[in-house]
Every structure is written in C-alpha cells, then in structure tokens.
C-alpha positions in Angstrom: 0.0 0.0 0.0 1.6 3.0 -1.1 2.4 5.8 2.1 -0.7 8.3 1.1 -2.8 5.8 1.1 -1.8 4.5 4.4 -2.1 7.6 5.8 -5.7 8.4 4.9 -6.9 5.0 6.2 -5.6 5.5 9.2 -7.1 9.0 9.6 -10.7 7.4 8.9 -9.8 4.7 11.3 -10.6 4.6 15.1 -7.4 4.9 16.9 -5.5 8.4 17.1 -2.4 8.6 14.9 0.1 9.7 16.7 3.3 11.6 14.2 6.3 12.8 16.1 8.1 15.9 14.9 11.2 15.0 12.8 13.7 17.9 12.4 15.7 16.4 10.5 16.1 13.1 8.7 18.2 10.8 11.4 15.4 12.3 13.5 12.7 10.8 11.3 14.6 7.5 11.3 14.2 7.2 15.1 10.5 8.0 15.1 10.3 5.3 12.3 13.1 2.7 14.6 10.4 3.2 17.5 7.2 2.5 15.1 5.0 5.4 15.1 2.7 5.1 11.6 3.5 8.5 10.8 6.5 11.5 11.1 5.7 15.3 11.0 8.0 17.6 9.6 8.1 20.0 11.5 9.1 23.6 9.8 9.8 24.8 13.5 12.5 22.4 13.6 13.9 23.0 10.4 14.2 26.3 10.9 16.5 25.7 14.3 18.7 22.6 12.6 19.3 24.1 9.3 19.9 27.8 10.1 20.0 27.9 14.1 17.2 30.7 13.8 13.6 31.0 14.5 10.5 29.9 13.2 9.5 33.5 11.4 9.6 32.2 7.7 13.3 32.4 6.9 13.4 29.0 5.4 12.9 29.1 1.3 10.4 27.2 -0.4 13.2 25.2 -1.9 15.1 24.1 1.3 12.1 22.9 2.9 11.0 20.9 0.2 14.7 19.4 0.1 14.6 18.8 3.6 10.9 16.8 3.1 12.6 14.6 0.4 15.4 13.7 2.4 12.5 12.4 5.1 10.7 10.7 3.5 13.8 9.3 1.2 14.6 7.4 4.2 11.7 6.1 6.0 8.9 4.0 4.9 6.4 5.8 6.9 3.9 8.6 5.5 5.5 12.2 6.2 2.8 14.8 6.9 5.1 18.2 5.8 4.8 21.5 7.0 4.9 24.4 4.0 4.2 27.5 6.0 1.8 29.7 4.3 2.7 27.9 1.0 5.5 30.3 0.2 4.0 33.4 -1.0 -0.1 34.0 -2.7 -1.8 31.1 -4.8 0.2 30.8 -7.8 3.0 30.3 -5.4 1.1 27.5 -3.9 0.6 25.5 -7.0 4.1 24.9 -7.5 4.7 24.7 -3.7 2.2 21.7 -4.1 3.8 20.0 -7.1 7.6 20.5 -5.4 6.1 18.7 -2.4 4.2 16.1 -4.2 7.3 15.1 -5.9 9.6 15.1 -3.0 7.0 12.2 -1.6 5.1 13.4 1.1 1.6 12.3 2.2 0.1 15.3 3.4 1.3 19.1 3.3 0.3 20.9 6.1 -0.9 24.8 4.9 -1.4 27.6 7.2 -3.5 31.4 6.7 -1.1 33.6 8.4 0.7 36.6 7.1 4.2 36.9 5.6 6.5 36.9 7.6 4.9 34.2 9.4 5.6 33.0 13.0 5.6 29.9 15.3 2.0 29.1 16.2 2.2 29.2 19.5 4.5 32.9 19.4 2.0 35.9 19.7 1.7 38.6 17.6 0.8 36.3 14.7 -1.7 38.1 12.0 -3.9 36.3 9.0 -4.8 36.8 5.6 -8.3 37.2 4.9 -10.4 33.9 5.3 -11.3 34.0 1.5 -7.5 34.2 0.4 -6.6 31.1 2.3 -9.8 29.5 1.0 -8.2 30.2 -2.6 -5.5 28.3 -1.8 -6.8 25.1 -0.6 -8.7 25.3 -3.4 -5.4 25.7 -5.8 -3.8 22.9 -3.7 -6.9 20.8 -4.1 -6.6 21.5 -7.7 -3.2 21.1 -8.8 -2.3 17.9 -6.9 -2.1 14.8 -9.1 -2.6 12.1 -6.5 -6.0 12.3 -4.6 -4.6 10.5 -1.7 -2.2 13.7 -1.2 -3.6 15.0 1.7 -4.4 18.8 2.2 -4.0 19.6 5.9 -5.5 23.4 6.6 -4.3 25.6 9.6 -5.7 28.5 10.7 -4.1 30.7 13.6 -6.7 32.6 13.8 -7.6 31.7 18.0 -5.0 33.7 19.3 -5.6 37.0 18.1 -9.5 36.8 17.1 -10.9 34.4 19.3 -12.1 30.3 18.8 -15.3 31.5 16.9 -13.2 33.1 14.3 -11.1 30.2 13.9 -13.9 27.8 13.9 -15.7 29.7 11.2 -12.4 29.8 9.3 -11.9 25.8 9.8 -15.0 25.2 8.3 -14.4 27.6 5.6 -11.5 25.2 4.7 -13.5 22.1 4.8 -16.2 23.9 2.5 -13.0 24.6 0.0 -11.7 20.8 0.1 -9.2 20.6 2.7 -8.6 17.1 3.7 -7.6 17.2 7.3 -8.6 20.5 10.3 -5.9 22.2 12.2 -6.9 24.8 14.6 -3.9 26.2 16.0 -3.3 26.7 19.7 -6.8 26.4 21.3 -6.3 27.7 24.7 -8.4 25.6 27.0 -10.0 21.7 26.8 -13.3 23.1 26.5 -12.2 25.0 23.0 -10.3 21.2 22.1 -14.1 19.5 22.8 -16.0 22.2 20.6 -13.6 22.0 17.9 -13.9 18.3 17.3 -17.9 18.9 17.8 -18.2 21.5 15.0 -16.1 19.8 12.5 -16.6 16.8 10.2 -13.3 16.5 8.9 -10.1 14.6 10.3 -9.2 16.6 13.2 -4.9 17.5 14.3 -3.5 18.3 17.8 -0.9 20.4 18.0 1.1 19.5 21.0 3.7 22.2 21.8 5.8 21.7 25.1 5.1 24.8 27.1 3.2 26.3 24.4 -0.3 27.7 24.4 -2.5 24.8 24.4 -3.3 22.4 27.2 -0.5 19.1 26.9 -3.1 16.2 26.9 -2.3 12.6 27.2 -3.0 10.9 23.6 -6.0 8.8 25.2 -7.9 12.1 26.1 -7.2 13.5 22.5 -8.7 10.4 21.2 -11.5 11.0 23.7 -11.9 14.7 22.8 -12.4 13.4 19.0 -9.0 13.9 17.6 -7.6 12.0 14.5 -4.5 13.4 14.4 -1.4 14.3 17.1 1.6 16.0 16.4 4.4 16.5 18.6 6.9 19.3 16.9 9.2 20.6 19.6 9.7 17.4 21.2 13.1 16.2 19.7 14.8 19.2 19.0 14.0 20.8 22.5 15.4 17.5 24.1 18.2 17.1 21.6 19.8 20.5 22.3 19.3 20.0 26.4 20.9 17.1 25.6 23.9 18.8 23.6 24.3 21.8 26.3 24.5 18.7 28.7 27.5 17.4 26.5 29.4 20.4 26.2 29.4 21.9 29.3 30.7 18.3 30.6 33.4 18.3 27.9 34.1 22.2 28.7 34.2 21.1 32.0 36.2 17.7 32.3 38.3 17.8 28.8 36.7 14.2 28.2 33.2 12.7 27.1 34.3 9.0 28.3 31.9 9.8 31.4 28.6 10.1 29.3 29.4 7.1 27.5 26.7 4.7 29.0 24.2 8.0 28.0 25.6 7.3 24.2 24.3 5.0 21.6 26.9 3.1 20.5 29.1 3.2 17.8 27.5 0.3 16.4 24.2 1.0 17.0 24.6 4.2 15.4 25.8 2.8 12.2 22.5 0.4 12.4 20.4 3.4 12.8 22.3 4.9 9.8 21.6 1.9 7.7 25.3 1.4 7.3 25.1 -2.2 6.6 21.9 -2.1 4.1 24.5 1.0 2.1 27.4 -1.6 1.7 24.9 -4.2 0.5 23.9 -2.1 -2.1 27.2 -0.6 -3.3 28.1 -4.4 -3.3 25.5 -5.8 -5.5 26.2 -2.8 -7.8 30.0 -4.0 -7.7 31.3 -0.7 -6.7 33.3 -1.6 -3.9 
C-alpha cells in the first residue's frame, strides 16, 4: 500500500495517529526505529537545525522541500510536511504543491497567516483574509495529481481573534476541500471539545511543550475526538538539552568518556544509519 494511502486510512480509522516531529532526517529514522505510523516535519524544527534561527519564515520554499525529500527518502512511513503559508499568494502554492508532491510526502500541512509568518504558539501572529486562504486550498486541491495527497489546513486565527473566528475559518477550509482541520493553539480543553464537535473533517493536535495549548495525554485526544497528534518541539528541544548537557561536561572535564553509558553506541549508530543495508547495495552494484 503506497504511504498516502496509508495515511488516509488511518485518519478514517478509530485509533488516534500519533506523528512525532522530525527535524531532521536521522530524526525521522528514530520515530520510524520506535514505530510510530507516521513523522511530521516540523518547519519549526527546520528552521533551528538548518539555520540555528527562528520559526519566522526564513526558510525558502526550496530548502524545505529538500529537507521533506530527504525524510521521506529514508523512512517507509507517511510524512505529513509542513509548508508554512505555502510560500507566497496562490500561484505560489501551485508549484509549492507539485515540489512537495514530488519530494514524496503524504500530506502538506498549509497555514493562513501573514508573511512573515511565525511559530503558532509565538504571539503577535496576523492572517490573511479567510477568502484568500480559502483560494489556496482550493489551488492545492486542484493542482495535486494524486488524490490520496492530503491537504491539511491551519488556521491561527484563535490567538488573536478568538475560537469562533477560527472555527468559522476551519469550516471555511472544509467547505473549500481541505482534507484534514488544524486549529492552532486552542487555549483551554473546552475549546479542544468544541472544535472536534463542529467539525466533520479529520481533526490535528498540536502538542507544543510549554506552548499555548493544554499538553493532553494521547488517550484524552482520542477521547476529545482527535484523529490526528503531532508533537513538533519534542526532539529538538530535548536534543539541544541534551547537547548543552554534553558540552558543558566536555568544557568542563576535557573528556566525554563519562557520558558514555548515555551514548548509543558506535555500532548502534551505524544500524540506525543503515550502514550495513548501504554496503549491501554498493556491493551488488560492484562498486566496492
């Protein structure tokens, strides 16, 4: 069964599919080693591993598109990719689709906030009018060529207008063929419950470590009504702990042979990597 496929089965099945954030692709690997159904891409991540600066729409089209194939080039798992406000108005979107599509993804996450755009759970976030983003799902809808390609629709409209804007807005998006409902950073579980009431579509969770929105246990998600959980802070917030850990120790002692036993090993590493599966292959084409 090919990954988009997968993906929208087990949206419209029963259990809650839970897709770690992946900010990069060994990251992706690990989500994949651990068997989740599903990786999110998160463009928050991106932003901090490729350029060590913020989410506020400094990545280009191109580089998160690269950064999508090289996901989904090495896991077998359906990636759910984040393209920001689709890089620019809709004629911009219609080739943001097709770059996407053809990089391999299963769903492209879109979202109706300004340029320059922010992290969804920063304030000070503005959005284009409802009917502008509407035109754009409707490109997206349009221009894909596979109909499993999923359209995932954000709107970050709660924070600064209120959860009856953004509702109206989700099911604006619905109306204009989205695929899959993301209201970003709903501020209470009561706003959680009435979202998943009012909408018809595949629900997403957005769960942002010390971010705006309550951090829920996946078995309450499912019980609010949620299809759909992504976790895009996660790794990266844990990985660079985990880095200022190392360095002050090696700053500190001149030697890492202490944090060993915290380490994956050498070997294990290499398995991760897929070292053994690359000199198979470079072996059966005779090239070593």
């Amino acid at each position: 069964m090919k990954r988009r496929t997968e993906l929208k089965n087990l949206l419209n099945g029963k259990e809650l599919v839970v897709a770690p954030g992946a900010h990069d692709a060994l990251t992706a690997r690990v989500i994949e080693k651990c068997q989740f159904p599903a990786v999110y891409m998160t463009g928050y991540g991106q932003s901090a591993s490729h350029l060590g600066r913020p989410d506020i729409g400094l990545m280009s089209m191109t580089e998160m598109v690269t950064r999508a194939r090289n996901i989904a080039g090495v896991v077998d798992l359906p990636v759910i990719a984040d393209a920001d406000t689709g890089f620019g108005n809709v004629i911009n979107v219609i080739r943001t689709i097709r770059e996407y599509e053809a990089a391999n993804v299963a769903a492209i996450q879109l979202e109706d906030q300004v340029l320059p755009k922010r992290c969804g759970h920063m304030l000070g976030r503005e959005v284009v009018p409802a009917k502008e983003m509407v035109a754009k799902i409707k490109a997206a809808v349009a221009t894909r060529e596979d109909p499993d390609l999923l359209i995932v629709a954000r709107t970050d409209a709660r924070t600064n207008y209120g959860i009856q804007e953004a509702l109206d807005r989700a099911r604006a998006y619905e109306d204009a063929g989205a695929d899959v409902l993301f209201v970003e950073s709903p501020e209470s579980v009561e706003e959680m419950v009435q979202i998943n009431e009012v909408l018809t579509k595949p629900t997403l969770a957005n769960m942002v470590e010390g971010g705006r929105t309550p951090l829920l246990p996946n078995s309450k998600l499912q019980e609010i009504g949620y299809n759909l959980v992504i976790y895009p802070t996660a790794s990266i917030f844990i990985m660079a702990q985990s880095m200022m850990k190392l360095m002050k120790h090696l700053k500190d002692n001149g030697s890492t042979e202490e944090l060993m036993d915290q380490m994956i090993s050498f070997s294990e590493f290499n398995e991760l990597v897929g070292l053994d599966e690359a000199i198979a292959e470079l072996k059966d084409l005779m090239v070593i």
